[in-house]
C-alpha positions in Angstrom: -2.2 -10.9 -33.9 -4.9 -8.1 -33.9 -7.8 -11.0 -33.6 -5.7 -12.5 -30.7 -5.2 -9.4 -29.1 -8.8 -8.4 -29.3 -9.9 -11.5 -27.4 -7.7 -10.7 -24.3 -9.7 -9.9 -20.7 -9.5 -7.4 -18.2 -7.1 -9.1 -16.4 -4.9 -10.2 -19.1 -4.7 -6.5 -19.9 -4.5 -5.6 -16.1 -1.2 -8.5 -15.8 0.3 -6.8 -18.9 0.0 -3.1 -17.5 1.4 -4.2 -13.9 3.8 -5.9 -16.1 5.0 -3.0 -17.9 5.1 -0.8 -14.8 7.7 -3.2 -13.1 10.5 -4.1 -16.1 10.1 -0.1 -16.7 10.6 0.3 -13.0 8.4 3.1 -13.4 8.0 5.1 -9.8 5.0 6.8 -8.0 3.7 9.4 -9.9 6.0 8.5 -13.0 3.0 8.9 -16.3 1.6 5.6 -18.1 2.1 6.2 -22.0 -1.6 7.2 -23.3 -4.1 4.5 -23.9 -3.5 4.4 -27.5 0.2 3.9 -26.9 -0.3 0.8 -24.8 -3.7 -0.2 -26.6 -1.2 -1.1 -29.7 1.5 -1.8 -27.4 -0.5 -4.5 -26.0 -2.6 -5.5 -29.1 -5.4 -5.1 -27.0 -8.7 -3.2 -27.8 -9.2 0.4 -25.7 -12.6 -0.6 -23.9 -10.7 -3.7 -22.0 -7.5 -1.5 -21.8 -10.0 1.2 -19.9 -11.7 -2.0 -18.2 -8.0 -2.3 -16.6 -7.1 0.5 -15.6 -10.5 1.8 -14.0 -9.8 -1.4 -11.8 -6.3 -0.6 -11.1 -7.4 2.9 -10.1 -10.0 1.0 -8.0 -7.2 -0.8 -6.4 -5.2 2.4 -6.1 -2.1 1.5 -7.7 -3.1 4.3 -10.9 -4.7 7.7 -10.7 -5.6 9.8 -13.4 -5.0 13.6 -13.7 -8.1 15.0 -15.7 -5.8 16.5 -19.4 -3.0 14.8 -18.2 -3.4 10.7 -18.1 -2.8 8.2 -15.7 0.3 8.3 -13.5 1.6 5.5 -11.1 0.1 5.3 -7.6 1.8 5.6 -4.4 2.2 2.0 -2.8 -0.3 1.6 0.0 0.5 1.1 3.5 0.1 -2.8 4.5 -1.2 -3.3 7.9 -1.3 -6.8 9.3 -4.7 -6.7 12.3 -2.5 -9.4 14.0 0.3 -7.1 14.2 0.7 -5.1 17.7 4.0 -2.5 15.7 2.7 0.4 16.4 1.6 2.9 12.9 4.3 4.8 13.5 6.8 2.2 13.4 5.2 0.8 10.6 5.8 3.9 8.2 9.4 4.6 9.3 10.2 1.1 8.7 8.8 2.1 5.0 10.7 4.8 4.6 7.9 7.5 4.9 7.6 10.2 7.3 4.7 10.6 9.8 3.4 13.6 11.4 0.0 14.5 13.3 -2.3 17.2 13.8 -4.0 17.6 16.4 -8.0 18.3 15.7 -9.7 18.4 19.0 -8.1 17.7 22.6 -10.0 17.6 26.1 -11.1 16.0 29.0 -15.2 14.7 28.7 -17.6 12.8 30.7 -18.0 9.0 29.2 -20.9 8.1 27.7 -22.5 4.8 27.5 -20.5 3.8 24.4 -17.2 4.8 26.0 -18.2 3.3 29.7 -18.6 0.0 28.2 -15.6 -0.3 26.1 -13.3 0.7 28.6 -15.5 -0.5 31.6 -15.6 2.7 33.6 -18.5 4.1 36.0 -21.2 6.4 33.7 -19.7 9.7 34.3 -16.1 9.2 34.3 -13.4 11.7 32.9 -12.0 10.4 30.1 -9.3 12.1 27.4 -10.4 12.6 24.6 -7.8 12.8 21.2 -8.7 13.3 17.7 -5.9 13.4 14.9 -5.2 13.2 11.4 -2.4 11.3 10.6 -0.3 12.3 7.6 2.2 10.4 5.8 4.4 12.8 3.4 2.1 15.4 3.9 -0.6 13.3 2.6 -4.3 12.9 5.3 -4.4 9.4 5.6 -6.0 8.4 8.9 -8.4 10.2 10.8 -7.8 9.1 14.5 -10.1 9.1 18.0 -8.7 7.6 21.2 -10.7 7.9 24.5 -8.3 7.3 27.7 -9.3 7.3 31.2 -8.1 10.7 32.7 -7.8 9.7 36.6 -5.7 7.1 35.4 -3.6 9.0 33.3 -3.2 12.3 35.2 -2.0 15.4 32.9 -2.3 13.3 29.8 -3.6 16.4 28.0 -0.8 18.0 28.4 1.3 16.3 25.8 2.1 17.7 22.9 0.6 14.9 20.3 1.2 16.4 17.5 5.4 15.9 18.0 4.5 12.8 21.2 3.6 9.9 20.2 0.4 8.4 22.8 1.6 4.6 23.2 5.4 5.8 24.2 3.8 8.6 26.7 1.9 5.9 28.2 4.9 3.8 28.4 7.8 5.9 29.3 5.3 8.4 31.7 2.6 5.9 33.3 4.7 2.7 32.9 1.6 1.0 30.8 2.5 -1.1 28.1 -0.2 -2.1 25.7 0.5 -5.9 24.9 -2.9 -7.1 23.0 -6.1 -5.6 21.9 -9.3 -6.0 20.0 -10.8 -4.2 16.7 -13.4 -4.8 14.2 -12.9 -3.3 10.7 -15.7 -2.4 8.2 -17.1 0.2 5.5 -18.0 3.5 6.0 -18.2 6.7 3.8 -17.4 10.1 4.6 -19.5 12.6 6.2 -18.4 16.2 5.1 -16.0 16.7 7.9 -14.3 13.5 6.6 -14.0 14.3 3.6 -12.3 17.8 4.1 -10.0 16.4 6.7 -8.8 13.3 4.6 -8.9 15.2 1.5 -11.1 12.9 -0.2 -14.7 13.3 -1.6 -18.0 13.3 0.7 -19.2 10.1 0.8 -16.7 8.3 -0.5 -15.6 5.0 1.0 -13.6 4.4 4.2 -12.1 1.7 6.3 -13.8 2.1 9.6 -11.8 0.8 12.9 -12.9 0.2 16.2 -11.6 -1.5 19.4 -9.4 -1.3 22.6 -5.7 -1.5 23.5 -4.8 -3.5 26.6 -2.9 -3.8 29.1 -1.0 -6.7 30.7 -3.6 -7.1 33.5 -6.2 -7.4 30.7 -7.4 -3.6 31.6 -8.6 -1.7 28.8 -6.5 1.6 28.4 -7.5 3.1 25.4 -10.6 3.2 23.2 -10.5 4.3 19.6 -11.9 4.9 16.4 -10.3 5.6 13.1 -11.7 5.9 9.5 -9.0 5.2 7.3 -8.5 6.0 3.0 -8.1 2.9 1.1 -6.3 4.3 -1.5 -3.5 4.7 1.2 -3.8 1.7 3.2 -4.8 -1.9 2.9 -5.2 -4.5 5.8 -4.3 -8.5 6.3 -4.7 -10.9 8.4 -3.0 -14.6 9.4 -5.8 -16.8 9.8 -5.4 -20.1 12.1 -7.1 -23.1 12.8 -8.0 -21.3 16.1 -9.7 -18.4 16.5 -7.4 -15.1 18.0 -7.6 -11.9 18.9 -7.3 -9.0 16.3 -5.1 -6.7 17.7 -4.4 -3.0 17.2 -0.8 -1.8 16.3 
């Protein structure tokens, strides 16, 4: 049995350990039994037991807590890019609680960058929002939206910390944003990152970037968001023809 158990891979050993985690029904941040425990447990040797669980703390579903062991991660968030729910609906269906704070709120010339993604004259006002986005306390999602300020009169006036932006637009300015287009990749964070997400300078993050939409096809808002992925993961529905990625 030893000999049998010794030839198991990583991810036999990984199945087995997300197999024990569910019949348990062991919760977030609930401990793992030590690596010896499950090493005989398992009849599997400790180097591909470790294997496992450094990828399963890769994949954020285990943490480890240096003298205490390995606990049980908090589920990530699943965002689909097709999906145009907005984040906050997208938690509270979960069951979490959102909150935001605030960072940096003002009205500023566009640049080139933010002329041409929201196709406005060089020189026009524009909002300009940053946030962090918590869920249960928890940095998550650090958060830039650029909105054109004639258009949206007063916008900075909103408390956005308790407002959310998409339902001021909708039940103030009578814009609805129906479609959108962003383009996801890999970052890693600069020290401002880091202290605002909680996380460790440069260290990896999702980066987003793109434009909400309105019916007319008018862009309405730019952003930019660098996103943990320990706390949220992204899909996609692929089709025979290509579509718009949009942003919820």
């Amino acid at each position: 049995m030893e000999d049998q158990g010794k030839s198991k891979s990583r991810n036999e050993a990984q199945e087995e350990l997300e197999y024990y985690i569910k019949v348990n029904r062991l919760k977030a941040h609930d401990k793992l039994p030590s690596e010896r425990e499950l090493s005989e447990l398992f009849q599997i040797n400790r180097s591909t037991l470790r294997a496992a669980i450094q990828r399963m703390m890769d994949e954020g579903k285990i943490y480890k807590i240096a003298g205490s062991g390995n606990f049980v991660q908090e589920p990530k968030i699943i965002r689909n890019l097709n999906d145009l729910d907005s984040l906050t609906e997208l938690v509270e269906g979960l069951g979490k609680k959102i909150h935001s704070s605030v960072i940096h709120a003002s009205v500023i010339e566009a640049n080139k960058q933010i002329m041409k993604k929201l196709r406005l004259p060089l020189g026009t006002k524009v909002f300009q929002l940053v946030r962090v986005r918590f869920i249960d306390q928890e940095p998550f999602l650090l958060e830039t939206s650029f909105i054109e300020h004639h258009r949206f009169e007063g916008i900075e006036k909103f408390n956005f910390e308790k407002e959310s932006l998409y339902k001021i637009l909708e039940d103030v300015y009578g814009v609805n944003i129906v479609k959108g287009q962003e383009k996801l990749t890999l970052t890693y964070a600069t020290e401002e990152e880091a202290e605002l997400l909680k996380t460790s300078y440069e260290s990896p993050l999702f980066f987003i970037s793109g434009t909400a939409d309105d019916k007319e096809d008018r862009p309405v808002e730019y952003f930019r968001s660098v996103v943990r992925p320990d706390k949220m993961k992204f899909s996609s529905i692929l089709t025979k023809k290509s579509e718009e990625v949009h942003h919820g």
